[in-house]
N, C-alpha and C positions, 0 to 999 in steps of 0.2 A: 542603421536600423530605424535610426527618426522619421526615416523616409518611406519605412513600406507602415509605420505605426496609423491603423484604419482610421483614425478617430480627428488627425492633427490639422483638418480642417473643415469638421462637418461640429464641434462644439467648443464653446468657450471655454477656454483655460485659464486655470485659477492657481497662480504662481505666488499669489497675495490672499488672504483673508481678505474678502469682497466688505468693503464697508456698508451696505446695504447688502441683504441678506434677498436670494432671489423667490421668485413664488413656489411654491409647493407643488403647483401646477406642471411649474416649466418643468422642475426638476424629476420628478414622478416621467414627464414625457419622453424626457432625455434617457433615462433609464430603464423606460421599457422599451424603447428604440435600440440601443447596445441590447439589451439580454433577448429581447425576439430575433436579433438577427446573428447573435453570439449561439440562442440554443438551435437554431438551425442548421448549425455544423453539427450536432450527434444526432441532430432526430431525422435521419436518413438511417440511421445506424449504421454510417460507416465510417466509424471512430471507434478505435480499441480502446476498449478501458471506459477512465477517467468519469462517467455517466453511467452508474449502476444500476439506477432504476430507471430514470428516465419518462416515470409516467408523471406527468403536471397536477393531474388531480392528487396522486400520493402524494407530491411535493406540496403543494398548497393545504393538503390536513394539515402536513408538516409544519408549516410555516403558523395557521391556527395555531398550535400547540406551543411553537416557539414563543410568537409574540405575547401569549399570557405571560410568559416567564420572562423574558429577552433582559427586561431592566433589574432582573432581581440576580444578589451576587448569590453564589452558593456557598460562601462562607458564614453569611448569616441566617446559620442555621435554626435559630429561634425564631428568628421573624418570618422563615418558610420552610418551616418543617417538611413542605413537600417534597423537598427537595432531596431530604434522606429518602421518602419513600422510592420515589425515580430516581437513585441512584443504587442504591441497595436492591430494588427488584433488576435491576439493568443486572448487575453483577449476580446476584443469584441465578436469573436466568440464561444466563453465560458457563456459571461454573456447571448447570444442571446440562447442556448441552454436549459442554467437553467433560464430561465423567467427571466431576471432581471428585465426584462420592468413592472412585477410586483412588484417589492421590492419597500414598502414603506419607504420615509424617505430622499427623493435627487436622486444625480444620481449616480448611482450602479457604481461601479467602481474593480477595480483588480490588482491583481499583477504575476509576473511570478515566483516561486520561484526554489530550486534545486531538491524538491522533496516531498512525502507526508507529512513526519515528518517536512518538513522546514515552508509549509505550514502552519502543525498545531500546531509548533513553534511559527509562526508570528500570528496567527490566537488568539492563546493565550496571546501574550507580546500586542497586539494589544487592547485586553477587555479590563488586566489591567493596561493600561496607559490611557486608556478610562473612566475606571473606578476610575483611580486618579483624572481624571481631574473633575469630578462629586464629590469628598470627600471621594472614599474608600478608604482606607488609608490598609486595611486586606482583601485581593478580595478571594473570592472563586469560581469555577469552580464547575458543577456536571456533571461527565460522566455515561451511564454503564459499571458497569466493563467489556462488552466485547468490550468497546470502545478500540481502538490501544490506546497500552503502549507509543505512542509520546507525549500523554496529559499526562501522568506523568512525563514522561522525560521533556516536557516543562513547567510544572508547580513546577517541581524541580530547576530549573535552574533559573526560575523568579520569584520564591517567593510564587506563587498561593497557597493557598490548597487546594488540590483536594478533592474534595468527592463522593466517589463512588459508585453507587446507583446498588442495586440486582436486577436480573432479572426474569424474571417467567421461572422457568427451564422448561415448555413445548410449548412457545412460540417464547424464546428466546429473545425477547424487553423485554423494560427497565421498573424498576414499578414504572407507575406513581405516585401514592400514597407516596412513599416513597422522589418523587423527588419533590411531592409542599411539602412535610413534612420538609423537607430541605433546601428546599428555605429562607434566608433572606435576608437582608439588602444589606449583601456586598457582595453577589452573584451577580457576572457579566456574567456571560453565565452558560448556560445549553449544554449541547454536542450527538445529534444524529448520527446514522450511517445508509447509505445507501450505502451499508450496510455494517452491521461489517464483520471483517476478518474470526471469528469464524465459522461461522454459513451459514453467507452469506443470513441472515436474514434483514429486515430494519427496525426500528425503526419507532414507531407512531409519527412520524415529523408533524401532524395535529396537535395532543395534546400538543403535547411539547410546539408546537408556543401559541396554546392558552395560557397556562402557562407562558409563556415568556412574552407573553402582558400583562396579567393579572398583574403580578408581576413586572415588567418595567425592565427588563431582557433581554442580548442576549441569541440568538440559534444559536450554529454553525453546519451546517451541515457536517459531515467527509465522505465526497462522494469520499476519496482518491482510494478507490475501483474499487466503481461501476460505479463512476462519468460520465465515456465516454461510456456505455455501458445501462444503466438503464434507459436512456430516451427514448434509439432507441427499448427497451425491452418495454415499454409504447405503442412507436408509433405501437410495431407488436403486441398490445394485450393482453401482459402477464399480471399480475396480479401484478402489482408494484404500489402502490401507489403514492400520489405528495409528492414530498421531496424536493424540491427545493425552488425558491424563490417565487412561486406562492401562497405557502403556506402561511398566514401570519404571521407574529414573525420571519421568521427566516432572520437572521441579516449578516451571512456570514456561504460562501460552499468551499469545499475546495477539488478537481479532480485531478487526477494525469494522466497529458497526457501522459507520458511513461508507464502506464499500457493500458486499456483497448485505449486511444488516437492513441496508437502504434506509438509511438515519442521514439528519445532513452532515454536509462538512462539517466536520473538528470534534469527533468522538470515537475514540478505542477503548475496548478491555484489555485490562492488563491482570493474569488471572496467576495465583501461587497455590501452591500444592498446602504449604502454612504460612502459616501466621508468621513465624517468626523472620522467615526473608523479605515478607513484604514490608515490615515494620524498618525493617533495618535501614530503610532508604527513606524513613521520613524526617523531617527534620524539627526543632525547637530549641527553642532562643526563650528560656523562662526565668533571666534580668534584666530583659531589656525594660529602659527605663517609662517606656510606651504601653506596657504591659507582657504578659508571658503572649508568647507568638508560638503557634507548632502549625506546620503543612504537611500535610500527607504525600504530597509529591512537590515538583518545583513551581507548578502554577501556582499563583497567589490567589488573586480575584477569578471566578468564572461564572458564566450567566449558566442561569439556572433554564434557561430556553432552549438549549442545547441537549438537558439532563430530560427535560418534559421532550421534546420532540424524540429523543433515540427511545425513550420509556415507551411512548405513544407508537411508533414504526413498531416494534417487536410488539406490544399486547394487541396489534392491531393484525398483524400478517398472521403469526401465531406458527405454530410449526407445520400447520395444513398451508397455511400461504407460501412459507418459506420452500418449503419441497414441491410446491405447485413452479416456481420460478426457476427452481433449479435444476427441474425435471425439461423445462422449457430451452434452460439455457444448453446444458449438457447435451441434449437433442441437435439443440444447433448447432453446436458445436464441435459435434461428430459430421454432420451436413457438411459444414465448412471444410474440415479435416478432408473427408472425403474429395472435397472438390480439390483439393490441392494434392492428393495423391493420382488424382487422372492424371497428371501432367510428371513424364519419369523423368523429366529435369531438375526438378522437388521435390527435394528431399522434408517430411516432418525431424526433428531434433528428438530425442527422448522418447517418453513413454508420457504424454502430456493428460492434462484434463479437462477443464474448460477453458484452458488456455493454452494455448498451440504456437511453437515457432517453428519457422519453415528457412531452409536455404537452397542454396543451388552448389551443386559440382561440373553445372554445366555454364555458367555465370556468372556474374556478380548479381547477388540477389537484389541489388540496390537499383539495380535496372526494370527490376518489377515492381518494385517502391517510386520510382520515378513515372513508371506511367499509373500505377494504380492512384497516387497522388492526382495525376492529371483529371484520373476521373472522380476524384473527389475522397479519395479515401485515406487514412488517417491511420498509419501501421506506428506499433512503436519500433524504432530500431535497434541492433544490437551489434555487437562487434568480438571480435577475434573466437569463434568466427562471424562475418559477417552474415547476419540473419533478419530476418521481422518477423513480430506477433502480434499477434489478436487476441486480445483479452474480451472472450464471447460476454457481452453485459445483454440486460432486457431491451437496450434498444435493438439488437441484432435479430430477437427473437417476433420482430415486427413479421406481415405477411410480404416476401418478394424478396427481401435483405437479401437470403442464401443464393436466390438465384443469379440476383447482380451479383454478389460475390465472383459466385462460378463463371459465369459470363463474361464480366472485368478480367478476372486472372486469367482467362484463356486469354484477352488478348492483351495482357500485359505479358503474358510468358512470350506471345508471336512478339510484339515490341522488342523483348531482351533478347531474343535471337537474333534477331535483325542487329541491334546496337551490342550488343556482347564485346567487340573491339576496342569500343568505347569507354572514357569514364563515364559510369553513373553520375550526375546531378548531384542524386541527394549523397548523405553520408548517416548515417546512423546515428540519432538524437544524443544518447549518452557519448559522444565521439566519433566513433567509424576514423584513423586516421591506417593511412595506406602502412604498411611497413610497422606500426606499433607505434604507441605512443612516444612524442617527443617531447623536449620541453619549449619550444617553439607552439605545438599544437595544446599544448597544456595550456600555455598564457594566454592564446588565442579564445579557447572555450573560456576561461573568468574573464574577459574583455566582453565577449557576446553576454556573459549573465550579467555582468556589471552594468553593459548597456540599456540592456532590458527594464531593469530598474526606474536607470536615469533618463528615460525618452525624454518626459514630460517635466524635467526637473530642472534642466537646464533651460537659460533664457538665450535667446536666438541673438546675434551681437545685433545693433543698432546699424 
């Protein structure tokens, strides 16, 4: 990988602390050289995902906003009290959007964390310390498996067992059946998505809650997705069910304002129906000999430029903004949908929303992945079955996008007939391995992420 890495002979590499410090100049030039020619892979708009807004003037208020705060921590909350206001309006205007004012059980409450997975980190250490303090002593969790991989990553790390419940492969939610069958005692949450990454489908978050009460069980809603986008989809009509906290049973949601929010990197809400599960997961240490220490979640230090830019994005778009973009996206992304259903080799997955995966029964879908690549486009991939999505963001809702789309696919779909015989190139990002996963193809993916890492770390032998 050292080898295709863009960069490995167009600037100086710094393996040592430079003992002369270089000019401000050089380094400003070098930096906007990588990012003008880095942001020019989405602002074609033919990148799924990853680039929510996408507009540079939103980004640069952003950046305004951050930089008055950038150097201030947010633990020192006396010496910038701002910083409660922007974090406390951030959450208020979070719990006002998903109904908290319905959530039974006290007063709904929240937190800011650094991101979705931080979220649904906390969201998890949160049931079971909740669930210790009630006598589980072995807490389990059920997701569907096309719940995000951060509930295994957090249920690794704290002990949880996860259990992972199948989904109906033409629906794409989770089965219910399988998840009261599963349900016991030390089951402390159940986990829906609106909606998952995969699919872009939402989960029957009605049923679930029924189940949840029934059984005296959380429901945590993973809206790290659609969170900022799926209500303003509601308000214009679409066909999105309630998933929030209007629904009953569900106990805490968890949205990521630097996706659809259009905040920068590194801010999610993590929102609780009360007070008392969210407390459960804070921590303090009030002997320690340095003085009493308490953190409301596991981050210690965090800049307060983070807290002023997500505060600044939401009182600035306001909820005429937000349904102005989402009306835009959704539009598009019916376009797109559309253009993949002219083609009866393509098959759409689900009942999707602004985000769409597609495969072939005529195919290997990865053969329309391989030429749409060629012409510059940027699917995420998926596997058993083998699939790609488009997660429709505002770059897509540029003027022309849908059409190249349409265009591209027809003649990536002529492509995969023609090569149909053939292995596909690519393989699907999170894996794609032929036959199911081995442990040969296991080692091989942490080798590729480990490399990833280390390009630039390594020093070349003499």
């Amino acid at each position: 990988m050292s080898h295709d890495f863009p960069y490995r002979d167009r600037f100086p590499v710094h393996r040592t602390l430079p003992e002369h410090g270089r000019p401000r100049g050089e380094i400003l030039t070098e930096l906007a050289t990588m990012a003008e020619e880095e942001d020019a892979g989405w602002e074609s708009g033919k990148c799924s995902g990853t680039m929510y807004c996408g507009d540079h003037d939103h980004y640069a208020f952003l950046t305004e906003a951050f930089g008055r705060y950038a150097h201030v921590n947010a633990l020192q909350r006396d010496m910038c009290p701002s910083a409660t206001k922007f974090e406390g309006e951030i959450i208020a205007m979070a719990l006002d959007l998903f109904h908290a004012d319905a959530a039974v059980g006290g007063a709904p409450v929240g937190m800011v964390t650094s991101g979705g997975s931080g979220s649904i980190a906390h969201a998890m250490l949160a049931y079971r310390e909740h669930g210790a303090a009630r006598g589980i002593a072995s807490p389990n969790v059920i997701k569907p498996e096309t719940a995000h991989p951060a509930f295994d990553k957090a249920c690794h790390l704290f002990g949880i067992e996860l259990r992972r419940a199948p989904i109906d492969p033409v629906s794409t939610q989770v089965d219910l059946d399988w998840v009261a069958a599963h349900i016991d005692d030390d089951t402390v949450a159940l986990v829906g998505s609106a909606c998952n990454y995969g699919y872009g489908t939402v989960d029957p978050i009605a049923e679930l809650g029924a189940m949840a009460l029934d059984r005296g069980t959380g429901l945590h809603v993973d809206g790290c997705l659609g969170g900022y986008i799926l209500p303003f989809g509601r308000e214009l009509g679409y066909d999105i069910p309630a998933f929030d906290f209007e629904v009953p049973g569900v106990t805490s949601l968890s949205a990521d304002t630097h996706k659809y929010g259009y905040a920068l990197k590194g801010t999610s809400t993590l929102l609780f129906a009360h007070k008392e599960l969210r407390n459960s997961q804070y921590f303090a240490l009030t002997d320690w000999s340095g003085g009493k220490y308490t953190s409301p979640g596991m981050e210690g230090s965090r800049s307060v430029g983070l807290l002023a830019a997500t505060w600044a994005s939401m009182v600035h778009l306001g909820r005429e903004g937000y349904r102005r973009h989402a009306q835009e996206i959704f539009s598009t992304s019916d376009r797109m949908q559309a253009a993949v259903r002219e083609h009866p080799e393509l098959r759409i997955i689900g009942s999707p929303s602004f985000l769409f995966s597609f495969t072939s029964d005529a195919f290997d879908i990865y053969h329309v992945n391989d030429r749409m690549r060629q012409l510059g486009w940027r699917f995420n991939g998926q596997q058993y079955p083998n699939a790609i999505h488009m997660a429709v963001t505002r770059p897509q809702t540029r003027p022309g996008v849908v059409e190249a789309f349409a265009a591209d696919l027809s003649d990536a779909v002529s492509y995969a007939r023609v090569h149909a015989a053939e292995q596909p190139a690519s393989g699907a990002i999170y894996g794609g391995v032929t036959g199911g996963m081995s442990a040969e193809a296991d080692d091989l993916i942490r080798t590729v992420m480990a490399a990833m890492l280390d390009t630039q770390q390594s020093v070349p032998p003499a």
